[in-house]
C-alpha positions as a Markdown table, in Angstrom:
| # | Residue | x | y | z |
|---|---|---|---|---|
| 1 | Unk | -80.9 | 120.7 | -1.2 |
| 2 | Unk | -84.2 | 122.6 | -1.2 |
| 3 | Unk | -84.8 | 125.1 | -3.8 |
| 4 | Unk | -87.4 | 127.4 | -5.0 |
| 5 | Unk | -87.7 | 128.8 | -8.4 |
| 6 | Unk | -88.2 | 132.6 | -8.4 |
| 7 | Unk | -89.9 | 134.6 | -10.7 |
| 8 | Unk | -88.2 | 136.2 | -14.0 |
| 9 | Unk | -84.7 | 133.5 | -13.0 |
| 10 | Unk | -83.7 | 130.5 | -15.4 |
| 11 | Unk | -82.1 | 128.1 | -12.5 |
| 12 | Unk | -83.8 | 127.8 | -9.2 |
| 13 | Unk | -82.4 | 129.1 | -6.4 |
| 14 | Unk | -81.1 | 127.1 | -3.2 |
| 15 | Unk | -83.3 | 128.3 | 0.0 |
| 16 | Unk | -80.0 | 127.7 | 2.1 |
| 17 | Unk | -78.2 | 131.0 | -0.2 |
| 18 | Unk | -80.8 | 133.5 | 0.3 |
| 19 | Unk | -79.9 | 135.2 | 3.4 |
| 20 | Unk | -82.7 | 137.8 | 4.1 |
| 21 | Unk | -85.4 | 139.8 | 1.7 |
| 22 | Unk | -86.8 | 142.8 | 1.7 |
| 23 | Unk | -90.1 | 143.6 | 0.3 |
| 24 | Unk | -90.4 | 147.4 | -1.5 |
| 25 | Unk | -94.4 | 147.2 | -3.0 |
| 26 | Unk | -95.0 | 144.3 | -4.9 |
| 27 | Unk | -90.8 | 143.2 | -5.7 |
| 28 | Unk | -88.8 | 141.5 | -3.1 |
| 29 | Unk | -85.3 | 141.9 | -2.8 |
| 30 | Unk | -83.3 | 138.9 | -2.1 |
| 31 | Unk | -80.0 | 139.0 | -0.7 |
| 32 | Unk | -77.6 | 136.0 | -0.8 |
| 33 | Unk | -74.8 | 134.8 | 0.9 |
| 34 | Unk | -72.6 | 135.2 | -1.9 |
| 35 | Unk | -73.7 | 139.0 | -1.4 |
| 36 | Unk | -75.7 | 139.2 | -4.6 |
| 37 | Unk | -78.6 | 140.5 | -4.3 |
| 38 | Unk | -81.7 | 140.3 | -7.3 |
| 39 | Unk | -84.8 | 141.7 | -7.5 |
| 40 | Unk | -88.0 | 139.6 | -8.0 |
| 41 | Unk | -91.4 | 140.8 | -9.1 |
| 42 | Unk | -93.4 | 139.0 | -6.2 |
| 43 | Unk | -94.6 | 140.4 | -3.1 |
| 44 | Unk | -92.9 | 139.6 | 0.5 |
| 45 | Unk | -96.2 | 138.1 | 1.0 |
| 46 | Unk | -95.8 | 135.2 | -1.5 |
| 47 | Unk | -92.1 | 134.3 | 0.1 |
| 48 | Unk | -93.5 | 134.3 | 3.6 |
| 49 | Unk | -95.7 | 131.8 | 2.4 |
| 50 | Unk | -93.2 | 129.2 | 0.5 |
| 51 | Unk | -90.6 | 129.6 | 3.0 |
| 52 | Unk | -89.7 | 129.3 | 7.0 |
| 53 | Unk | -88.3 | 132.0 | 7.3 |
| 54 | Unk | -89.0 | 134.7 | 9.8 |
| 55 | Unk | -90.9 | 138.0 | 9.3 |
| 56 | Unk | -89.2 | 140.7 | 11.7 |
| 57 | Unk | -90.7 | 143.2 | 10.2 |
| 58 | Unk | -93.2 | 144.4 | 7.5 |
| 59 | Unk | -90.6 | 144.9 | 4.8 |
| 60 | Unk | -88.5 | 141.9 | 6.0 |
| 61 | Unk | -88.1 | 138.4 | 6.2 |
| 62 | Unk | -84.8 | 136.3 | 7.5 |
| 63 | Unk | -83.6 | 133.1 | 7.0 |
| 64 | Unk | -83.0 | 132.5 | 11.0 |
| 65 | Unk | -80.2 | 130.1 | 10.1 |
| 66 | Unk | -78.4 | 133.4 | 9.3 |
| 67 | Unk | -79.0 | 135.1 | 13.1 |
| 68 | Unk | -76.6 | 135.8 | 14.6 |
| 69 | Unk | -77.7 | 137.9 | 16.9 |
| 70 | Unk | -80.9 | 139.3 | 18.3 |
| 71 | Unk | -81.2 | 141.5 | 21.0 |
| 72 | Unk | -84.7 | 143.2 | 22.7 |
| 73 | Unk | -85.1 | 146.0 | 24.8 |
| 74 | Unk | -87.9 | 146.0 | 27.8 |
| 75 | Unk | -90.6 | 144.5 | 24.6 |
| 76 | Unk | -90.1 | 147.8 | 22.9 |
| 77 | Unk | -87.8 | 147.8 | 20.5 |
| 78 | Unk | -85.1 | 145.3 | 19.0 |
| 79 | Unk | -82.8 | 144.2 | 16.6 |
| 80 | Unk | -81.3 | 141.9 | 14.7 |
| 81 | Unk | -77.4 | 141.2 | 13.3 |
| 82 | Unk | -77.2 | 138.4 | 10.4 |
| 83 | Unk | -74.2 | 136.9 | 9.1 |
| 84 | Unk | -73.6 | 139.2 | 6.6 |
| 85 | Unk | -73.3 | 142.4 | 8.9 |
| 86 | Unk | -76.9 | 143.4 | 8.2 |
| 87 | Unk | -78.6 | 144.9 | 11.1 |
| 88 | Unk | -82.4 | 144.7 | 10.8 |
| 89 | Unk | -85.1 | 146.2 | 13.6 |
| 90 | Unk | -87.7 | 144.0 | 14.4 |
| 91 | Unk | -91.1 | 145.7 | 14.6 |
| 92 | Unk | -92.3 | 145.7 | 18.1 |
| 93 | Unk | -95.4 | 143.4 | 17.9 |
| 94 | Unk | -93.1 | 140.9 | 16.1 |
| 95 | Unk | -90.6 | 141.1 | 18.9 |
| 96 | Unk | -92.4 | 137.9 | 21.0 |
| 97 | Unk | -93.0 | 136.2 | 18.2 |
| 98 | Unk | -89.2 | 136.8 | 16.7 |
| 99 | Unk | -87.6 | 135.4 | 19.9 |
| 100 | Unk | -90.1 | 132.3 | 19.9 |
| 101 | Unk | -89.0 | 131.6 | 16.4 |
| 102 | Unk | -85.1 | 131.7 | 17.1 |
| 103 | Unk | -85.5 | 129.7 | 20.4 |
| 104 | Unk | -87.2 | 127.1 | 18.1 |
| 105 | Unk | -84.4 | 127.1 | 15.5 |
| 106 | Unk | -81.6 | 127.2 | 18.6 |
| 107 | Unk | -83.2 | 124.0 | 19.6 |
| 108 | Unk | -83.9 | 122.1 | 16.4 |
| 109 | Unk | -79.8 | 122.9 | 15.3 |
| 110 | Unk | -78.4 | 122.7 | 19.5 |
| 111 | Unk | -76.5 | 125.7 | 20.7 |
| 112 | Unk | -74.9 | 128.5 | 19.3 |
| 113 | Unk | -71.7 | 126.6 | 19.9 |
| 114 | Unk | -72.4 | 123.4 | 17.7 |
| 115 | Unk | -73.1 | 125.5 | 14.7 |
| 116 | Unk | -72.0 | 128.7 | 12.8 |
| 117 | Unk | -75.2 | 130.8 | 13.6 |
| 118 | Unk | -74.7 | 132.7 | 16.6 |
| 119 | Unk | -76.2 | 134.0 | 19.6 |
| 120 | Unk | -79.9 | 135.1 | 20.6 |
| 121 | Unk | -80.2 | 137.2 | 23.2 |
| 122 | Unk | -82.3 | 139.5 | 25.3 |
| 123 | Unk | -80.7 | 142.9 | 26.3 |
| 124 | Unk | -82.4 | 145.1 | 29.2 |
């Protein structure tokens, strides 16, 4: 099981829990599927880096494995639905580059069908 340690924690944490984060300055909030969430005093930035996740936006990162849906609009705006209920926007220059990224995660794991992580889509 991949881990990473994060700042100011005692045990490391498994990559597969954290669900999304959201950066506010230089702390990150990490949310995880157990619906905890825990501040850390490091920069979205220094996550990005560390894991492969996806940055939707510039105050948030998901863990794609957690998408469950993602829908765009004409290239202008979009949105995305995690496991959790969360809806997140995805910035509009990150909207090509967020549906590259799930259709690379959709092939690596199959379809939406062969695993809990749903759908990607494109709305017009």
């Amino acid at each position: 099981m991949l881990t990473i340690n994060l700042p100011g924690q005692r045990q490391p944490v498994s990559v597969q829990s954290i669900v999304w984060l959201k950066g506010e300055a230089n702390y990150t909030w990490v949310h995880q599927l157990d619906g905890h969430s825990l501040i850390v005093s490091q920069p979205l930035g220094w996550f990005e880096d560390k894991l492969n996740f996806i940055r939707v936006h510039r105050s948030a990162i998901v863990n794609p494995i957690y998408v469950q849906e993602f829908k765009q609009k004409r290239g202008r705006t979009g949105w995305i639905q995690l496991s959790d209920g969360t809806l997140l926007s995805v910035a509009r220059n990150r909207l090509e580059y967020t549906a590259n990224q799930l259709k690379q995660v959709e092939d690596t794991l199959g379809t939406p069908e062969s695993h809990t992580e749903g759908n990607i889509s494109n709305g017009l």
